[in-house]
C-alpha positions in Angstrom: 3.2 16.5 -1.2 3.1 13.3 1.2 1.5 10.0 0.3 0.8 7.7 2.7 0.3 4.2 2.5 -1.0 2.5 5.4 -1.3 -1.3 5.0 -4.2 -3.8 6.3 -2.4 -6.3 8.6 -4.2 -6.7 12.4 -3.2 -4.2 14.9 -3.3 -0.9 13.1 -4.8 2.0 14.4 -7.5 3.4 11.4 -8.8 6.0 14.2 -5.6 7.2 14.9 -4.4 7.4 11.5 -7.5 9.4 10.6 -7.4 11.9 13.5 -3.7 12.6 12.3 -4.1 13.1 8.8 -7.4 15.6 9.1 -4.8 17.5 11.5 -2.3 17.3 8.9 -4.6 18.1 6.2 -6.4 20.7 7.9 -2.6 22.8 8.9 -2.4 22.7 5.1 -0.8 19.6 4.5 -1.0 18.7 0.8 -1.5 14.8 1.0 -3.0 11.7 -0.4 -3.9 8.3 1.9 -3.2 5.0 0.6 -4.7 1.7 2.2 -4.8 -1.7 2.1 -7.0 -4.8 3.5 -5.5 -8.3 3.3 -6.4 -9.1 7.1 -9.9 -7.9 7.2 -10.0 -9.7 3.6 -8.5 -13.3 4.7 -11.6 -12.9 7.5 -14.4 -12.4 5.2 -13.0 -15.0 2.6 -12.4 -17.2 5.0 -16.3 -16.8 6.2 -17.4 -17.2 2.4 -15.6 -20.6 2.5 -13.1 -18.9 0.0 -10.0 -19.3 1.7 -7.0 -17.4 0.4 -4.7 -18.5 -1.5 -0.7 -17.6 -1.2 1.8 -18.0 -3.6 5.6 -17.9 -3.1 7.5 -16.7 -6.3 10.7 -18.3 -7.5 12.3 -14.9 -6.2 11.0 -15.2 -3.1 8.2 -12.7 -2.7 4.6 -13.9 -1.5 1.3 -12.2 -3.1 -1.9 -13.6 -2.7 -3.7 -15.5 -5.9 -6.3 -13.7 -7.0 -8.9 -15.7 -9.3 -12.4 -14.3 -10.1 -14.2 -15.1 -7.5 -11.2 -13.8 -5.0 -11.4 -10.4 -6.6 -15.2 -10.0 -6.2 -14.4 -10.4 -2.0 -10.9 -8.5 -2.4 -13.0 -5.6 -3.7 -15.9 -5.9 -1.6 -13.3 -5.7 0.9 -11.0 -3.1 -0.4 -13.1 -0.5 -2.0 -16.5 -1.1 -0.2 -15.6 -1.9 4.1 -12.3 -0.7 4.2 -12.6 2.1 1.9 -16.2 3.6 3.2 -14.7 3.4 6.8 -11.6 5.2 6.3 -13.9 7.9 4.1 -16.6 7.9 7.3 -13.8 8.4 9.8 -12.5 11.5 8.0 -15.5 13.0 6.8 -16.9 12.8 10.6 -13.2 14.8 11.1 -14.4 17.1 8.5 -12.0 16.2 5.9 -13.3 16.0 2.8 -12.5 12.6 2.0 -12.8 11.1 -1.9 -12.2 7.3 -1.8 -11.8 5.7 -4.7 -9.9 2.5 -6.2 -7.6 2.3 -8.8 -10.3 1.0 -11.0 -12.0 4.0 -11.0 -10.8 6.8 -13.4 -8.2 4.0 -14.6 -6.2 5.8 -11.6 -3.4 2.8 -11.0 -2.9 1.3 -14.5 -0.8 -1.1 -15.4 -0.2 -4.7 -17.4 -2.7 -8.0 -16.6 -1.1 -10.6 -15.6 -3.3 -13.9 -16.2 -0.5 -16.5 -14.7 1.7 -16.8 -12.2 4.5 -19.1 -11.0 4.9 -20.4 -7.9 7.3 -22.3 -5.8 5.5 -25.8 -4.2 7.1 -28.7 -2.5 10.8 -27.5 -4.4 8.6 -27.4 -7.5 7.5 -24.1 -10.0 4.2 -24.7 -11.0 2.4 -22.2 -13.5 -1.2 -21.0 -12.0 -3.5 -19.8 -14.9 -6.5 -17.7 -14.3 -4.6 -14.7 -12.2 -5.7 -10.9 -12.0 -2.4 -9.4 -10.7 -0.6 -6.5 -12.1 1.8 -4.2 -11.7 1.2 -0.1 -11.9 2.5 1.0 -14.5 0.6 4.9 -15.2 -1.3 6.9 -12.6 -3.6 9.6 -13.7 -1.9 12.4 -12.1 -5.0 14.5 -14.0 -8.1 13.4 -12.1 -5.6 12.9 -9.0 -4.8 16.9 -9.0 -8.3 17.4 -9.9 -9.4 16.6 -6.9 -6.5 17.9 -4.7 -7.1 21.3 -6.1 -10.6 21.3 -5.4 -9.8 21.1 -1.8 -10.6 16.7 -1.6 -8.8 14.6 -0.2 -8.3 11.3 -2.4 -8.6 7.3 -0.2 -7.3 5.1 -2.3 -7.0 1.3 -2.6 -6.3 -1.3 -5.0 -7.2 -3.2 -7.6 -5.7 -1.6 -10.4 -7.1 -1.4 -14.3 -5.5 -3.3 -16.7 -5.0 -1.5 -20.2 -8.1 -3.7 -21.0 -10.6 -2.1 -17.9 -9.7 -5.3 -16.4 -9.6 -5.3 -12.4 -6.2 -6.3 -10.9 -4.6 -6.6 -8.0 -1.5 -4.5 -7.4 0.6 -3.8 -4.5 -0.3 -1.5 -2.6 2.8 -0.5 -1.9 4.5 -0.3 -4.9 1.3 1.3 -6.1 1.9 4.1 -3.4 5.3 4.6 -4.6 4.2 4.7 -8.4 1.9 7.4 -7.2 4.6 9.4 -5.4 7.0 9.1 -8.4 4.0 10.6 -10.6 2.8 13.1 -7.9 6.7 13.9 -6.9 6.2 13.7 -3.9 8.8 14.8 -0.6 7.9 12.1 1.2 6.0 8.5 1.2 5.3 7.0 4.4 4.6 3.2 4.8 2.9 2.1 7.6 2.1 -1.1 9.1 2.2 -3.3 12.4 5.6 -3.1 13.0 8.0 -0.2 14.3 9.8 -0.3 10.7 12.5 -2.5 8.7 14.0 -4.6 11.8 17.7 -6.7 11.5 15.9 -9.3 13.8 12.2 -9.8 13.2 9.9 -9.9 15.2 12.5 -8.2 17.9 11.6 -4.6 17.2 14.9 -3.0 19.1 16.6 -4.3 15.8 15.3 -1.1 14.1 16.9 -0.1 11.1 16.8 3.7 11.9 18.3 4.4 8.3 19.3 3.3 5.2 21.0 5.3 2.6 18.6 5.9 -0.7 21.5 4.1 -2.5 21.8 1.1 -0.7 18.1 0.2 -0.8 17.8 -3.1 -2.1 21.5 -4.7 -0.1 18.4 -4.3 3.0 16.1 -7.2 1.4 18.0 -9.6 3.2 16.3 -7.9 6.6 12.7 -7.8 5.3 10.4 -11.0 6.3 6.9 -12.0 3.8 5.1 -8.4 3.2 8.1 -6.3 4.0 9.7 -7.4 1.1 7.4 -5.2 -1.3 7.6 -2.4 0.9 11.6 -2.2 0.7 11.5 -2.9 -3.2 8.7 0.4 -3.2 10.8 2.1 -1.5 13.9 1.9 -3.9 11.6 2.7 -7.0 10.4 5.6 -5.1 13.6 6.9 -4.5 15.3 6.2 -7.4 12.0 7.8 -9.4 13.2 10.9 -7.2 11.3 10.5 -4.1 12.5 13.0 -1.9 12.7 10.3 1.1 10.5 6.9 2.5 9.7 6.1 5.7 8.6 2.6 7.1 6.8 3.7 10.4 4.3 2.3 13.1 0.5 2.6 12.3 -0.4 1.6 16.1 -0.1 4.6 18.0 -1.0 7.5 18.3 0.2 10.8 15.6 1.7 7.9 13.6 2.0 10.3 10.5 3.5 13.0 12.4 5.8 10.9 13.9 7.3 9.3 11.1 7.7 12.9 9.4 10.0 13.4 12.7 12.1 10.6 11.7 10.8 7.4 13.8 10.9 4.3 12.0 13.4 3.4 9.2 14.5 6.2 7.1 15.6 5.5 3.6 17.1 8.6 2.2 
């Protein structure tokens, strides 16, 4: 089993991702896709004259703040543009592609969180009126339902709170959460960068490897988004994982490439 998470920042190849994975899938590959959306999100809230928001916890890792009437774009976004086109590109690859958000079938699960702190001027101010979460519970059942009934699942964020709230999750940690449950051999994280570099943005400072162990001493390297990547990739790991890869979702056979070992392997 492989999941793959591919994230939503500018640059990344969606074709090229989908031509890769309906050759994985159709050479038998038993796999699940994973996607994000914040770029093509900030673009479209931006145009609603709904800028987003970013917070900076007192730990140091940045999420965006996700009120109401942020959620309605996020998922307009998420599930419906992003989603759809991922699903078109596949089924037009014939794969038979099942997108669907964490929402739906309570899939990503987890606790609602209605505040947040954040970190302004020096200062930790409280921000009420949040829907961020955290997975905490995938259901593996509707997830193998599909798998064994020859779909494959697209899936994106929000999450459902234990109330059939929408939240937004990581998606990253999500697809980690979702390779702990599925146990999975490998997760692959992809994004607009070669992998976890010593010196961003110089990407000849690759970090070709990083023992499963020794996960979290590698924060120190990781810059705004990469942060949640790293910290999914020690849960995944240490939830028995058999290994993560953070590879490069701009070229071409990016899936099969990071399976070779390009990128940073954390194992």
């Amino acid at each position: 089993m492989i999941v793959v998470k591919v994230g939503g920042s500018l640059g990344i190849d969606y074709d090229a991702i989908a031509e890769n994975v309906a050759e994985l899938w159709q050479n038998g590959k038993k796999l699940i896709l994973v996607h994000g959306g914040s770029a093509e999100t900030n673009r479209i809230a931006e145009k609603l004259g709904k800028p987003p928001k970013f917070v900076t916890s007192p730990s140091g890792y940045t999420s965006r703040f996700t009120d109401k009437e942020t959620m309605e774009i996020f998922e307009m976004v998420y599930c419906g543009k992003m989603n759809k086109g991922i699903v078109e590109r596949l089924q037009k690859l014939n794969v038979n592609a099942v997108g669907l958000s964490g929402l739906d079938g309570r899939i990503f699960e987890g606790k609602h969180k209605d505040k947040v702190r954040s970190v302004e001027n020096g200062k930790i101010k409280i921000l009420r009126g949040d829907h961020t979460g955290k997975v905490e519970k995938i259901n593996t059942h509707l997830i193998n339902l599909l798998l064994d009934n020859g779909y494959l699942p697209v899936l994106t964020p929000p999450a459902a709170s234990y109330k059939g709230v929408a939240i937004n999750v990581d998606g990253d940690r999500a697809a980690a959460a979702l390779a702990i449950a599925l146990k999975a051999d490998s997760l692959l994280l992809l994004s607009n960068v070669p992998g976890l570099l010593r010196t961003f943005p110089d990407e000849s400072s690759l970090i070709k490897s990083i023992p499963a162990k020794e996960v979290e001493s590698y924060l120190e390297f990781a810059k705004d988004r990469m942060k949640k990547k790293v910290l999914g990739a020690a849960e995944a790991v240490a939830g028995g994982v058999g290994r993560v890869i953070f590879a490069d979702a701009r070229s071409k056979n990016p899936l099969t490439k990071a399976l070779a070992g390009e990128g940073t392997v954390v194992a």
